[in-house]
KOLMI-135352 format. One record per residue: x, y, z of N, C-alpha, C in turn; residue number from 1. Coordinates in steps of 0.05 Angstrom, whole numbers, plus 5000, padded with zeros to 4 digits. Layout:
ATOM   n_c1   n_c2   n_c3   ca_c1   ca_c2   ca_c3   c_c1   c_c2   c_c3   resi
ATOM      X      Y      Z       X       Y       Z      X      Y      Z    NUM
...
//
This chain:
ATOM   n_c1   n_c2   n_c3   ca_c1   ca_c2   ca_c3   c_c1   c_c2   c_c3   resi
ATOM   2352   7727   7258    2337    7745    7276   2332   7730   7302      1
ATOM   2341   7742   7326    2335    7731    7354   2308   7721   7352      2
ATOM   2298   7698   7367    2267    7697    7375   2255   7712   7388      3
ATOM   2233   7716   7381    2208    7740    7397   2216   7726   7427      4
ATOM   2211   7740   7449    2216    7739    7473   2196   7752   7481      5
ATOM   2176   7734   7503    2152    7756    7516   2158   7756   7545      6
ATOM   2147   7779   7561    2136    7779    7584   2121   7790   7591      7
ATOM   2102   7786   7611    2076    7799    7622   2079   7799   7647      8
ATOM   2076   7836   7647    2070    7851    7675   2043   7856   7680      9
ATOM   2038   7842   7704    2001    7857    7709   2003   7864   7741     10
ATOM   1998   7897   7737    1995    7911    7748   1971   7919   7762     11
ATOM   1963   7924   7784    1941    7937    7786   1944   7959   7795     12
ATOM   1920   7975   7788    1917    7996    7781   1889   8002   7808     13
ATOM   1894   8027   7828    1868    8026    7851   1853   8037   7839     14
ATOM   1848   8051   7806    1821    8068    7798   1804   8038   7784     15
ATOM   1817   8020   7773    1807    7998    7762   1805   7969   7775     16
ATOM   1812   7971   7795    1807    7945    7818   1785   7950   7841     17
ATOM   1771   7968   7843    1749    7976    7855   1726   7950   7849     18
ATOM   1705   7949   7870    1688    7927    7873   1674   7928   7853     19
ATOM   1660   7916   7836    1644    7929    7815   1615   7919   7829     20
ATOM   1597   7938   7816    1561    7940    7824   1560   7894   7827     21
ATOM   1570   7886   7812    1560    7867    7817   1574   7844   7834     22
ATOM   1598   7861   7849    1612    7848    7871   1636   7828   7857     23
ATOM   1642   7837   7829    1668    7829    7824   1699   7848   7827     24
ATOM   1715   7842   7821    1741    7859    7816   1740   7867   7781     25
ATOM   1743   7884   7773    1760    7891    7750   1776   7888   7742     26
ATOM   1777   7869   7710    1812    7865    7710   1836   7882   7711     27
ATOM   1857   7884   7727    1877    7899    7718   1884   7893   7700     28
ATOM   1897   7925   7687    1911    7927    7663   1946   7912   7663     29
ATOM   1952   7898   7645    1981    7888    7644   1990   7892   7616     30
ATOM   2020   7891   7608    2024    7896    7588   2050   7872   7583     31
ATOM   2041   7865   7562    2057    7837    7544   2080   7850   7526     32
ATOM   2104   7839   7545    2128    7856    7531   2147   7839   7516     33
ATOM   2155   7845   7490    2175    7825    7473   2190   7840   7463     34
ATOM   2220   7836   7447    2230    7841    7432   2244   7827   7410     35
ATOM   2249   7839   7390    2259    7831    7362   2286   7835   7361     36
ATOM   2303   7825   7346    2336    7839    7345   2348   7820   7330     37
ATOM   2369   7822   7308    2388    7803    7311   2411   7790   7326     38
ATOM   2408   7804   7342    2419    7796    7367   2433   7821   7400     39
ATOM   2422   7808   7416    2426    7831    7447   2456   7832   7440     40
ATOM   2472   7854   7432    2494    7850    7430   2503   7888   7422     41
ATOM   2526   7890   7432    2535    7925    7426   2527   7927   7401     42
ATOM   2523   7954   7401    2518    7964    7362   2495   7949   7360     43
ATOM   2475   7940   7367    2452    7927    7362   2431   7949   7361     44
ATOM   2406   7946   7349    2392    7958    7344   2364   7936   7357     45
ATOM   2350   7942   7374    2325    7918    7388   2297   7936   7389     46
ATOM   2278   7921   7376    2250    7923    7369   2233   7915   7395     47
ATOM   2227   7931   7408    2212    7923    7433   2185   7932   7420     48
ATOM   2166   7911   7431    2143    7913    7429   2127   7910   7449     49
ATOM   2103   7922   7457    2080    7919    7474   2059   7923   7470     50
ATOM   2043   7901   7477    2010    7892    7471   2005   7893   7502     51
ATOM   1994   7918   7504    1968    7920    7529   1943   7911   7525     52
ATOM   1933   7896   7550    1910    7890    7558   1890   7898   7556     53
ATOM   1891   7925   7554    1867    7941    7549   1878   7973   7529     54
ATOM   1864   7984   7510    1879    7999    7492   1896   8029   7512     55
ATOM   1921   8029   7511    1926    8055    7515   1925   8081   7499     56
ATOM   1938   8098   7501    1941    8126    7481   1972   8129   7484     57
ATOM   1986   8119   7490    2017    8131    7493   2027   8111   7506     58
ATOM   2051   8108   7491    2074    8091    7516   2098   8097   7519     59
ATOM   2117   8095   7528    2137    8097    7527   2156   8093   7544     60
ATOM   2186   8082   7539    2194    8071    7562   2234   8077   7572     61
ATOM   2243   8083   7590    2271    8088    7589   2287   8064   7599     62
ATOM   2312   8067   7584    2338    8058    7583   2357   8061   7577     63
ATOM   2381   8050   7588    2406    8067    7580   2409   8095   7581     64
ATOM   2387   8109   7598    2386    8133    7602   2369   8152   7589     65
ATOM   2365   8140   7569    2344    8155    7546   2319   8150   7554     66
ATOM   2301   8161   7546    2271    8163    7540   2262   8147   7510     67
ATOM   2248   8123   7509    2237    8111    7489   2220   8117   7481     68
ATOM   2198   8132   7448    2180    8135    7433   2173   8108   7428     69
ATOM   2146   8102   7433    2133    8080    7412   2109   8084   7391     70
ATOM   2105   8077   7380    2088    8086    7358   2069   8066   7361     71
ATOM   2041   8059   7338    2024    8045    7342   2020   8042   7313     72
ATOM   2017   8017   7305    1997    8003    7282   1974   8009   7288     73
ATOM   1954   8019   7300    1930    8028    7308   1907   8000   7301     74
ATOM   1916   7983   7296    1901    7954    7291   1905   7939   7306     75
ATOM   1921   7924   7314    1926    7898    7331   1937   7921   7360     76
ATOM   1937   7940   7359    1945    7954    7393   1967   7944   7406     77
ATOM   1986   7937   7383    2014    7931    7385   2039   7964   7380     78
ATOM   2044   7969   7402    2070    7988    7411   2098   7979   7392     79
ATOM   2110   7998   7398    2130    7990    7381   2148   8020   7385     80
ATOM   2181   8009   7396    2198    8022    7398   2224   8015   7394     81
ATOM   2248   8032   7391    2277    8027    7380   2294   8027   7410     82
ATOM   2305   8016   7409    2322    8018    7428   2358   8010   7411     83
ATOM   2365   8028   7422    2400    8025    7409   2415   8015   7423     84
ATOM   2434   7999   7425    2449    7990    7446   2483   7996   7432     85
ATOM   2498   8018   7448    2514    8024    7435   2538   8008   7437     86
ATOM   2553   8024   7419    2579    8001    7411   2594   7992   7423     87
ATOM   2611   8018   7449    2619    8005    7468   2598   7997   7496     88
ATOM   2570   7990   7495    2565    7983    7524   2567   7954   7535     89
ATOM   2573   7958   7558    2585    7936    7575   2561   7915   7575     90
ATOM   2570   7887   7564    2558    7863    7582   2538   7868   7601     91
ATOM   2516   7864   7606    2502    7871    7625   2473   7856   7624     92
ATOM   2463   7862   7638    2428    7862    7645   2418   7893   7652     93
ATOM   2397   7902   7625    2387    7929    7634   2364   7924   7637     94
ATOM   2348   7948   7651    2323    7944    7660   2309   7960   7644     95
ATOM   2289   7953   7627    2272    7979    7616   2240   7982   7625     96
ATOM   2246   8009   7643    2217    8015    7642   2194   8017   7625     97
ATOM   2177   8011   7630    2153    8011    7611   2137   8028   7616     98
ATOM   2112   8041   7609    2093    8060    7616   2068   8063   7603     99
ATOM   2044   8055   7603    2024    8061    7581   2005   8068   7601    100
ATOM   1997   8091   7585    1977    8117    7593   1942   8107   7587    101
ATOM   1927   8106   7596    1894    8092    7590   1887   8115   7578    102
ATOM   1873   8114   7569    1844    8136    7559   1846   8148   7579    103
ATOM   1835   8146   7607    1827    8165    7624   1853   8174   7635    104
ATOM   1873   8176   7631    1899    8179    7652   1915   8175   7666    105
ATOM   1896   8144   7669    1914    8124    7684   1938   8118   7667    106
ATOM   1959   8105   7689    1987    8086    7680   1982   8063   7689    107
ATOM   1988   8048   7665    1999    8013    7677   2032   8017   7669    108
ATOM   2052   8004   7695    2073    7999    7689   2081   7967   7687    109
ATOM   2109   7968   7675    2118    7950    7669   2148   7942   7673    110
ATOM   2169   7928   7674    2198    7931    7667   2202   7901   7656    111
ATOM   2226   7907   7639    2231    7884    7619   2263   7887   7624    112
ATOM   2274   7862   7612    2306    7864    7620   2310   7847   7590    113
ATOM   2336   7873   7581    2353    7853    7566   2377   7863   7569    114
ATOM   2391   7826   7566    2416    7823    7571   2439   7817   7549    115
ATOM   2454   7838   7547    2470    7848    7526   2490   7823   7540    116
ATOM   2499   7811   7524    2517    7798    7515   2547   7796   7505    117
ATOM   2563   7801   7508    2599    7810    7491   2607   7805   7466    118
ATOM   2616   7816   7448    2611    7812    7422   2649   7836   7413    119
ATOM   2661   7811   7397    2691    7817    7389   2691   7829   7363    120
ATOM   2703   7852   7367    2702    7868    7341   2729   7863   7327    121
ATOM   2741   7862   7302    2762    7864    7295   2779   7885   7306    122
ATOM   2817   7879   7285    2822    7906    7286   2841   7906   7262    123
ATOM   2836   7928   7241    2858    7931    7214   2877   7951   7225    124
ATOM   2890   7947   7204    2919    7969    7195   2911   7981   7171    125
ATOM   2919   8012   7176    2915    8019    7145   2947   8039   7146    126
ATOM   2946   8051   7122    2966    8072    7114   2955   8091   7105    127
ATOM   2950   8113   7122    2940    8136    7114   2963   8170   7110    128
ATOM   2952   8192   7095    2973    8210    7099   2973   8222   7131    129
ATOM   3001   8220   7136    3004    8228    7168   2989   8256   7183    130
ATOM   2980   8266   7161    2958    8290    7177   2939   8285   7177    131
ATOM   2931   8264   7170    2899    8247    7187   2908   8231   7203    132
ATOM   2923   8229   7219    2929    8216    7242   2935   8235   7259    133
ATOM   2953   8257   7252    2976    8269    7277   2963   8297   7262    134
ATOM   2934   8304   7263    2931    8339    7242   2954   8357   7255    135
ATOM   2953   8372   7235    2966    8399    7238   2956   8419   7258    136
ATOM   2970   8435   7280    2957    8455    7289   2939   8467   7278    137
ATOM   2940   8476   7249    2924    8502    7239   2902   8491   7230    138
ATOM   2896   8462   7236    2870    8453    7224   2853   8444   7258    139
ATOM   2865   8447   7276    2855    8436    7306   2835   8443   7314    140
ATOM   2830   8471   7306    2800    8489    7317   2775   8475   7299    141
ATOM   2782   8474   7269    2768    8469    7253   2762   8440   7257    142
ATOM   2774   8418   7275    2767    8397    7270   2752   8393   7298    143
ATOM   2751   8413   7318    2746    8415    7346   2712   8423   7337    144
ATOM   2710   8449   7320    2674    8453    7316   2664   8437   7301    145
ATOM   2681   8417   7280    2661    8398    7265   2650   8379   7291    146
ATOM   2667   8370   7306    2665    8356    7323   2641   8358   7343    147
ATOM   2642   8390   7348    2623    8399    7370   2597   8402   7353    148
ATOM   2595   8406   7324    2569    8420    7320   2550   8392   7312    149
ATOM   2575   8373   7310    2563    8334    7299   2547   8322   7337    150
ATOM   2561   8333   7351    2559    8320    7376   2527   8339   7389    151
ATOM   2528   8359   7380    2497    8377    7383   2483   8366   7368    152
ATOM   2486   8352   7337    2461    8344    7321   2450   8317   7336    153
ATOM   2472   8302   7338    2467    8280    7359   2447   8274   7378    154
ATOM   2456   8303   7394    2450    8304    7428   2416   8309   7421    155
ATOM   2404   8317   7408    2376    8325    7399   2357   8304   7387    156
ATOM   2336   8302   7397    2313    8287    7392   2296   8299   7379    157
ATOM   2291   8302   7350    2258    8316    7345   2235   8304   7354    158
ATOM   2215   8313   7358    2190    8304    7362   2177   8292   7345    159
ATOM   2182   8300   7316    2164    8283    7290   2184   8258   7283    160
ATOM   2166   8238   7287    2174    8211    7267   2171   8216   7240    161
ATOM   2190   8220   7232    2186    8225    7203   2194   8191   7182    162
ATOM   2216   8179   7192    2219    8150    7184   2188   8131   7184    163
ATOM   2184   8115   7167    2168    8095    7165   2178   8066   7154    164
ATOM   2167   8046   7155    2174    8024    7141   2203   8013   7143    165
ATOM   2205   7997   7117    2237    7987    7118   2261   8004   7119    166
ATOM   2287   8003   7113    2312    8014    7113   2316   8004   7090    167
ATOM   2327   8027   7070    2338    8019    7039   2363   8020   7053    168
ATOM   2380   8000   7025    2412    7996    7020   2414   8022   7010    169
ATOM   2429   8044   7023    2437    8069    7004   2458   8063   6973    170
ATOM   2470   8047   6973    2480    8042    6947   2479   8002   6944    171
ATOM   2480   8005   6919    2476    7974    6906   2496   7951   6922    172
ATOM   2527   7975   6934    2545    7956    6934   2546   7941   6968    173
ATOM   2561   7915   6968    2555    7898    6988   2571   7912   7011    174
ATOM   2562   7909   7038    2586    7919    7056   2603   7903   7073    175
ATOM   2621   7920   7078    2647    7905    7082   2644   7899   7115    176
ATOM   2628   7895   7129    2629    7887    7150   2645   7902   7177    177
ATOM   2641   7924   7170    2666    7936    7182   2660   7961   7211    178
ATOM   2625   7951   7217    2616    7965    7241   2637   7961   7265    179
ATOM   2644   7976   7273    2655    7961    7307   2691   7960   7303    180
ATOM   2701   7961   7280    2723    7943    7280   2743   7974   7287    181
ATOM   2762   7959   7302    2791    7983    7311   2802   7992   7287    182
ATOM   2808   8021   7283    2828    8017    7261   2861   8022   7273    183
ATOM   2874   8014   7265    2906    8029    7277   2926   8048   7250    184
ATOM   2924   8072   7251    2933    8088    7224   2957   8087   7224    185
ATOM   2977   8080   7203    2998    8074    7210   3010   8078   7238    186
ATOM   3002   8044   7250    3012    8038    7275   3005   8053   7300    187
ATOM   2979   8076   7292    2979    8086    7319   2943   8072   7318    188
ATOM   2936   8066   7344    2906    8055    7344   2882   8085   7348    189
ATOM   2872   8080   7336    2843    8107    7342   2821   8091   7349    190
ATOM   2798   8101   7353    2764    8096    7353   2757   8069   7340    191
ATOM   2736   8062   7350    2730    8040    7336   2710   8051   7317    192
ATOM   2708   8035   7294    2694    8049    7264   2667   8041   7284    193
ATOM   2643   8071   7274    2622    8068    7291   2606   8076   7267    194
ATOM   2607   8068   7235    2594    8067    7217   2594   8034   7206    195
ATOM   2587   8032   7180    2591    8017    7158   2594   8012   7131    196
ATOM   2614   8007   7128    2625    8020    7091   2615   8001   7070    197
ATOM   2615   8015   7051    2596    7998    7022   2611   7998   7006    198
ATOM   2612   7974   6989    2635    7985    6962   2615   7999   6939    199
ATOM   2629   8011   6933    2617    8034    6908   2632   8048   6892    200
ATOM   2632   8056   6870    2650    8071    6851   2636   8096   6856    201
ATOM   2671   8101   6851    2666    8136    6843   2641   8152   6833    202
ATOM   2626   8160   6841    2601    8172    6825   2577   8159   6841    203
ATOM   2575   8138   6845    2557    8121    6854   2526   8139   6862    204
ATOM   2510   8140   6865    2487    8160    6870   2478   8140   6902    205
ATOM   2478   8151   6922    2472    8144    6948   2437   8158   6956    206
ATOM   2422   8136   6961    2391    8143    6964   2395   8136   6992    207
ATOM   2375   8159   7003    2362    8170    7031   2346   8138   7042    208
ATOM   2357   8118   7056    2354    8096    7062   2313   8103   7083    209
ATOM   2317   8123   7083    2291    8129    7093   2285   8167   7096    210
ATOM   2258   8171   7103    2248    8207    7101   2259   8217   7121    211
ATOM   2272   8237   7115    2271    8257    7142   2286   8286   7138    212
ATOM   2303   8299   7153    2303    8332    7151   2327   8328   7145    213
ATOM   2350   8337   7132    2377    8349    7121   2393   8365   7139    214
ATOM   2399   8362   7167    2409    8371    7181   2434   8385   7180    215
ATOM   2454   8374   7163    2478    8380    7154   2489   8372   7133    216
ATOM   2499   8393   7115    2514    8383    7087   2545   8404   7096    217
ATOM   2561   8392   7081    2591    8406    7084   2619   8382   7080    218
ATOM   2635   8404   7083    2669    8391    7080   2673   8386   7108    219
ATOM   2679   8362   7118    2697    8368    7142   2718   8350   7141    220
ATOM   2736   8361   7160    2772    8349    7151   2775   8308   7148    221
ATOM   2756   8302   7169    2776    8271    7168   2742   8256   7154    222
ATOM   2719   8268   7143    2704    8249    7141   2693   8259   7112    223
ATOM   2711   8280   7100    2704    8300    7071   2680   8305   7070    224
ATOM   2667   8304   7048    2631    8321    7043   2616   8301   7055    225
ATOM   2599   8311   7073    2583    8285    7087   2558   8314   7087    226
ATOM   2526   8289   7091    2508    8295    7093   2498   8283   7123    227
ATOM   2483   8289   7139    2466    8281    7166   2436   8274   7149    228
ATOM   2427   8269   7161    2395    8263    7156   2383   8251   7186    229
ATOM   2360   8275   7196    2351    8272    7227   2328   8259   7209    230
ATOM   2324   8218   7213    2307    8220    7217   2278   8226   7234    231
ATOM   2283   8230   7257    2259    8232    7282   2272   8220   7292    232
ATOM   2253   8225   7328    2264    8205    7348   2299   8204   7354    233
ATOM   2301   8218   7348    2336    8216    7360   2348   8202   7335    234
ATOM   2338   8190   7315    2346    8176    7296   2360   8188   7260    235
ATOM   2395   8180   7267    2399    8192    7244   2421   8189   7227    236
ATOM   2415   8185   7201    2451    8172    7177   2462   8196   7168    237
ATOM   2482   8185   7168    2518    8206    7171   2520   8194   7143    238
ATOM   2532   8199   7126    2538    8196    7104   2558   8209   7095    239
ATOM   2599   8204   7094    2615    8210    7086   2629   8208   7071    240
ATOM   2648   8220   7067    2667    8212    7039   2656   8223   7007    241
ATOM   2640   8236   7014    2623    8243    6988   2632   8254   6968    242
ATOM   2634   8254   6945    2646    8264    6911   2635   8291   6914    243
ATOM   2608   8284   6912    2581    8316    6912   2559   8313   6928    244
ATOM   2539   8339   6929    2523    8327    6945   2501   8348   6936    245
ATOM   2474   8335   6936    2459    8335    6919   2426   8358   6937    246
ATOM   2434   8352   6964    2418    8374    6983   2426   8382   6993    247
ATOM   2410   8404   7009    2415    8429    7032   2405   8416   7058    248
ATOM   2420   8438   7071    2407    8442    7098   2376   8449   7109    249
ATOM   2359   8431   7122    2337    8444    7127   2319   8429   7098    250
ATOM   2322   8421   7076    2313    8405    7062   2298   8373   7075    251
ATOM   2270   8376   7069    2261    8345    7064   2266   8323   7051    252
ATOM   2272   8293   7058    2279    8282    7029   2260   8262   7036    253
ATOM   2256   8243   7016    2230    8220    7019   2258   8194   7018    254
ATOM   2249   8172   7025    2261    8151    7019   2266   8146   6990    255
ATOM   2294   8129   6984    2294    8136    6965   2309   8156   6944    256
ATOM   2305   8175   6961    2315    8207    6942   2343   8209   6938    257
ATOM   2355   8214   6912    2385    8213    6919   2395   8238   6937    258
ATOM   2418   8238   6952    2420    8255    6966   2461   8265   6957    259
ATOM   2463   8246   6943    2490    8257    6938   2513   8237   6915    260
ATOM   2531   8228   6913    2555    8221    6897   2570   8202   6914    261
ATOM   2582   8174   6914    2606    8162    6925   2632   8185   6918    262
ATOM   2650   8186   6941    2667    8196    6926   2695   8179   6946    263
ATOM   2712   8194   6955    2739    8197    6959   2756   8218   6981    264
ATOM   2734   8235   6992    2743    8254    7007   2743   8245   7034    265
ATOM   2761   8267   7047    2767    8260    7075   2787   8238   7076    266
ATOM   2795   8230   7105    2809    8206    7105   2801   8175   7101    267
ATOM   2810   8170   7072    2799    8147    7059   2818   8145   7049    268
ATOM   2827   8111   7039    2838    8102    7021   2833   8093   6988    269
ATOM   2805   8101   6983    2788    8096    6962   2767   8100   6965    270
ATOM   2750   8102   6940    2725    8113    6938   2702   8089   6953    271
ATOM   2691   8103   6973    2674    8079    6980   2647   8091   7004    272
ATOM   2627   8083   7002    2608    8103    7023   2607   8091   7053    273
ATOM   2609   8114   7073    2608    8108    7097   2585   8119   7107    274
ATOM   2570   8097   7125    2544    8101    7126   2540   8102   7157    275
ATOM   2538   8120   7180    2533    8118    7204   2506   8120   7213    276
ATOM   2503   8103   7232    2473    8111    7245   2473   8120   7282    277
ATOM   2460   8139   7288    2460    8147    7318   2432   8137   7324    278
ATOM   2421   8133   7337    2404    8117    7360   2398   8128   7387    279
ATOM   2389   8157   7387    2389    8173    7414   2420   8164   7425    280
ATOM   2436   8170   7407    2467    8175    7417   2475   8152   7412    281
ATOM   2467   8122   7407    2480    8099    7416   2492   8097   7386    282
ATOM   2519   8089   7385    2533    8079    7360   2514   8056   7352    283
ATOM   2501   8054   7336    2493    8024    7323   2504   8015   7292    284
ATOM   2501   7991   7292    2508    7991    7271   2479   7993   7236    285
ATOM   2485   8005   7214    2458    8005    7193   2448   7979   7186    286
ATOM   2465   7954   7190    2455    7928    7177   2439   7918   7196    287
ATOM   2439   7936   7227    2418    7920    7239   2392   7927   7234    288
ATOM   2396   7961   7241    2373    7973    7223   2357   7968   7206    289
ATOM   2370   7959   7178    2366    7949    7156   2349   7918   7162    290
ATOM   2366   7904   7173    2353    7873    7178   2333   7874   7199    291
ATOM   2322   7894   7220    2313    7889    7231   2278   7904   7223    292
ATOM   2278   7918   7202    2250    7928    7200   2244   7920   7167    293
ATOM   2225   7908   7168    2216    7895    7139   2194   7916   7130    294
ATOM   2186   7920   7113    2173    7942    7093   2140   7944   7113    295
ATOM   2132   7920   7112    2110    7917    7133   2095   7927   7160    296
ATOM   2139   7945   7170    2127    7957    7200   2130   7983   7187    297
ATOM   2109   7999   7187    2099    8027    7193   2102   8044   7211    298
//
């Protein structure tokens, strides 16, 4: 895990720097900014945190274009937000705004920078049947609306945090490391894998790695029975290849809950689960997820 990283912005604020009755200043409000991560790097998943000076009611902060939720432990008046850094983004230094709202209305701002780093993904060969590489006309439309109706579940942010706490391993088995990496299907190159695969047998029972809403269950052509799960916040696991599947649409599930079968469907070479996570759009990878929230954060 990267080291905590702090900085402190102090801001002043003209409703709180006023002379006071006894001819001092008021302290301005500033806000102490860090983050967590296994590392600033694409597909990364980073734990920003902020401890203001004085208690706010809301914070929240943008980057990479998005709008950041933070939540509160309501005890130590420690903030706390996700930021995704997706799979392909460039090397850089980004700037993230900060924002915390006072009791009375006021803002203290802030900006923090992190600098993403370059990070080499593999690339395999596989042998797949040539109509998951080169589909068929008569399957094109059908692979055009899975596409569009996956890229709408995406594009959407709910308003309820429904996630808490750690990230469960959806199945027992270890993963193959295989966030990020190119595949080339017999000899032609596609996408870079923007999940992570688990080994598992056939049957295997796959638990809801955390709570949230059942957005989509179904067949679709290159990823077979897969389930969505919105947890909140833009946050949400793709789960493919599935044998069976065990909920609906519009269904709650708790952490935990099984939600379906390992199977074999779609374009796969064997039974094994593929586990994606979106991040207000950003490809990340689940093991950061996983490694980066211990049972402890709420």
């Amino acid at each position: 895990m990267e080291t905590f990283r702090r900085a402190v912005s102090r801001l002043s604020l003209v409703a709180l720097t006023a002379v006071t009755s006894a001819g001092l200043s008021a302290q301005a409000p500033s806000l102490d900014i860090g983050h967590r991560a296994r590392s600033v790097q694409p597909g990364e998943v980073v734990l920003l945190e902020v401890r203001p000076s004085q208690p706010v009611v809301l914070a929240k902060a943008t980057v990479f274009g998005t709008t950041i939720r933070f939540f509160s432990d309501e005890i130590g008046g420690v903030w706390r937000g996700i930021v995704g850094i997706d799979l392909e983004a460039p090397p850089d230094d980004y700037t993230v705004a900060i924002q915390g709202t006072l009791g009375n209305g006021d803002t203290v701002r802030a900006t923090y920078v992190l600098s993403v780093v370059p990070k080499e993904f593999p690339t395999r060969h596989l042998r797949v049947n040539p109509s998951f590489v080169n589909p068929p006309a008569d399957v094109l439309d059908r692979i055009g609306r899975e596409a569009s109706r996956q890229r709408e579940i995406f594009q959407t942010s709910s308003a309820e945090r429904q996630w808490e706490g750690g990230f469960l391993r959806p199945v027992p088995g270890d993963s193959t490391s295989s966030f990020g990496r190119r595949s080339v299907y017999n000899g032609e190159p596609r996408s870079p894998h923007s999940g992570t695969d688990f080994r598992a047998g056939e049957g295997t029972a796959i638990a809801a790695p955390n709570a949230g809403t059942v957005v989509l269950v179904g067949d679709t052509y290159f990823s077979g029975n897969v389930v969505i799960i919105d947890h909140g916040w833009g946050l949400y696991s793709y789960f493919a290849h599935l044998s069976s599947i065990d909920v609906a649409e519009g269904e709650t599930v708790e952490r935990g809950q099984r939600v379906g079968n390992v199977g074999a469907t779609g374009r796969v070479t064997g039974p094994h689960l593929h586990w994606t996570v979106r991040l207000n759009e950003a490809r990340v990878d689940p093991l950061s997820l996983m490694a980066l929230f211990s049972s402890d954060i709420d």
